[in-house]
C-alpha positions in Angstrom: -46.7 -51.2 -72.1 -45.1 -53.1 -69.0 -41.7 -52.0 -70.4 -43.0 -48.4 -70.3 -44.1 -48.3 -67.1 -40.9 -50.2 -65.8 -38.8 -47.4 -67.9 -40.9 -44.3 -65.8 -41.0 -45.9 -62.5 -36.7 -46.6 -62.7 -36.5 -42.4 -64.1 -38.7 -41.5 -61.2 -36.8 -43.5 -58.7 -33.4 -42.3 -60.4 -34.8 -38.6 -60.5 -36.1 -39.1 -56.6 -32.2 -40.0 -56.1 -30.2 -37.6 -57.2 -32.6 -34.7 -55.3 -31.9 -36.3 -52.1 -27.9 -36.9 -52.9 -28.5 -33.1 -54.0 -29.7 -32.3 -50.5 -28.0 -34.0 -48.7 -25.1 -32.3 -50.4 -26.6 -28.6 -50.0 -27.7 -29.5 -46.2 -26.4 -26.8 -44.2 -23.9 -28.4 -41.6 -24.7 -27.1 -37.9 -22.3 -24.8 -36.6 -20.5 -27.0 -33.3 -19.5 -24.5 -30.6 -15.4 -26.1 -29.5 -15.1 -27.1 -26.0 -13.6 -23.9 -24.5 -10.3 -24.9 -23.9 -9.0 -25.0 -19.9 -6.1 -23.2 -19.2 -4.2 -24.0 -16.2 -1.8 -21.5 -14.7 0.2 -22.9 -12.0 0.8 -21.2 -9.2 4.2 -19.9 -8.1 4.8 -19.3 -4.4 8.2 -16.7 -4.0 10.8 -18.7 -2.1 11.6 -16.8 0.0 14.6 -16.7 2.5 13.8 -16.5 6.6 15.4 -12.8 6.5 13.1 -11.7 4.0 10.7 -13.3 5.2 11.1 -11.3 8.8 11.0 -8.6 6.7 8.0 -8.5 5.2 5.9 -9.7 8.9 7.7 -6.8 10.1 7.0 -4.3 7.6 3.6 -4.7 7.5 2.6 -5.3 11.0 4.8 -1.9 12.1 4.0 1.1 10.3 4.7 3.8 13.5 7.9 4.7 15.4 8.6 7.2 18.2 11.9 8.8 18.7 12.6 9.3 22.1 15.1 12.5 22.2 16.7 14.6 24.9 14.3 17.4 23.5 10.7 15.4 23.8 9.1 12.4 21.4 9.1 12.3 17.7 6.4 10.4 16.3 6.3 8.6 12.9 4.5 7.2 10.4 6.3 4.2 8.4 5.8 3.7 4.9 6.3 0.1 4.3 4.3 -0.5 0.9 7.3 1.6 -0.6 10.9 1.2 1.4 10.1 -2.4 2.6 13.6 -3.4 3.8 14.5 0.3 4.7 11.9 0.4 7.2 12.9 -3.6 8.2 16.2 -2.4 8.8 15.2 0.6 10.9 13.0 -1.2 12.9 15.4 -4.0 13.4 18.1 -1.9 14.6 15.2 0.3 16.9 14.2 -2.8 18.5 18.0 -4.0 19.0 18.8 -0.7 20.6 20.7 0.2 18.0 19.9 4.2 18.2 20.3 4.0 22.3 22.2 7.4 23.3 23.5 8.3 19.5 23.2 11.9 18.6 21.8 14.3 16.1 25.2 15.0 14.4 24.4 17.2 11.7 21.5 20.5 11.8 21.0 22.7 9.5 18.0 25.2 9.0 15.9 22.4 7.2 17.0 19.3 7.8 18.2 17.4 11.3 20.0 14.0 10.7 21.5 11.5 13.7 21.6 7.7 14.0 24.9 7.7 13.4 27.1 5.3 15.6 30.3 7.4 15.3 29.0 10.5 15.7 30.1 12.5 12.9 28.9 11.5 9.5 30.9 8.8 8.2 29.5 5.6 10.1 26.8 3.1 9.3 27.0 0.4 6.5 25.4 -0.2 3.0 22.2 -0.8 2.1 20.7 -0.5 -1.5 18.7 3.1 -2.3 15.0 2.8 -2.1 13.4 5.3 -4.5 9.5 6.1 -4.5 7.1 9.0 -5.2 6.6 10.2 -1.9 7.7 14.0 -1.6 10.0 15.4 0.9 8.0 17.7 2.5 8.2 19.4 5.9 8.7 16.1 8.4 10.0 13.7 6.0 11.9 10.7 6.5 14.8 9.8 4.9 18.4 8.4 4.6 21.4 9.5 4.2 23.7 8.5 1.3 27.2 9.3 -0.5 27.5 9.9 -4.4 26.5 6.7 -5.7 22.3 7.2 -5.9 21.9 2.9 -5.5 23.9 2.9 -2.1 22.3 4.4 0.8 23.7 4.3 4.3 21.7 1.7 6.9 22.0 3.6 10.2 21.8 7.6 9.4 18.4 9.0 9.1 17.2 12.6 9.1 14.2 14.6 9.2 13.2 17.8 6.8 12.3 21.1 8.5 11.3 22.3 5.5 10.2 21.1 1.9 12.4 20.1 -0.1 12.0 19.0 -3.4 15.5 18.8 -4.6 15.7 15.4 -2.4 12.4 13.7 -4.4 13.2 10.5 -6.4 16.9 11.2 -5.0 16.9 9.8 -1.4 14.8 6.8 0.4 11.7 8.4 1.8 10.7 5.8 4.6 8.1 8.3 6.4 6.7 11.4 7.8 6.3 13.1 11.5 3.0 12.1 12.6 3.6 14.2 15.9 6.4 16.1 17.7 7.4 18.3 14.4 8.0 21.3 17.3 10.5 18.8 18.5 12.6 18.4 15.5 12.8 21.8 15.2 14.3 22.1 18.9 16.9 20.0 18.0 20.6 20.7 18.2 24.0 19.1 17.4 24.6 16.6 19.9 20.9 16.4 21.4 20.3 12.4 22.2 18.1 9.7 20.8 17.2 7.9 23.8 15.4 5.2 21.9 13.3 4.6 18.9 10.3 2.4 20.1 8.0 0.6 17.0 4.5 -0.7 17.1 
């Protein structure tokens, strides 16, 4: 009889075993969120060099010019956020008094172009070709440039008289007449820049 009960009391402990291996087995295991993983981007300052850096104080603390001509004032509006270092480079050589006394060389029935420091088309240096979205409509901008599309000259500028699309995504487009469009079209070959003053 004590054997008995010593026999069913080992089967129920064995029996009360193997359920709870059995659970602990079948226990669902908690889900762990990860640790969201940090990712550290460092940040890379342009190096930039002291001309380019002049270039981009100037370019966005000036976006107006006035030409001062022989005929009355021509005044512009800049467009920096796309010709940058054209409209550097014309305001460098403004303030320098570059443009003193040089001449409207070339007009036509839409288009007046000067800054030229020989006079007759073929002075001025190289500069690279800014090209952008803005239109060439009446009062427009823009530089002058040979055959190669990438090379634009750095002195010669002109202004449109008339729209003209055929120049669009061709030429740099630096700007637009803010005031004194009546004065480019009084223009003539020969008429004077007196001086191109920023702000």
């Amino acid at each position: 009889m004590i054997k008995l009960a010593l026999f069913t009391i080992f089967v129920a402990f064995g029996v009360l075993g193997a359920v709870v291996v059995v659970n602990t087995q079948q226990a669902p295991q908690k889900a762990v969120s990860p640790t969201p993983a940090v990712i550290i981007t460092p940040v890379v300052t342009p190096q930039l060099s002291p001309d380019e850096e002049l270039v981009m104080k100037e370019t966005i603390a000036t976006q107006e010019a006035t030409i001062k001509t022989s005929k009355g004032d021509i005044t512009l509006t800049l467009y920096p956020d796309v010709a940058p270092k054209t409209v550097a480079n014309f305001i460098k050589k403004a303030e320098s008094g570059f443009y003193d006394d040089l001449t409207f060389h070339r007009v036509e029935d839409w288009v007046v172009q000067g800054g030229d420091p020989k006079g007759n088309g073929t002075g001025g240096g190289d500069m690279a070709t800014e090209l952008n979205n803005k239109p060439f409509i009446v009062g427009s901008l823009g530089v002058a440039r040979g055959q190669d599309i990438k090379i634009s000259n750095d002195a010669q500028f002109f202004i449109t008289k008339k729209e003209a699309s055929w120049l669009n995504g061709q030429y740099t487009n630096f700007g637009i007449v803010k005031k004194g469009i009546d004065v480019v079209d009084t223009i003539e070959i020969s008429d004077k820049i007196l001086g191109i003053t920023v702000k």
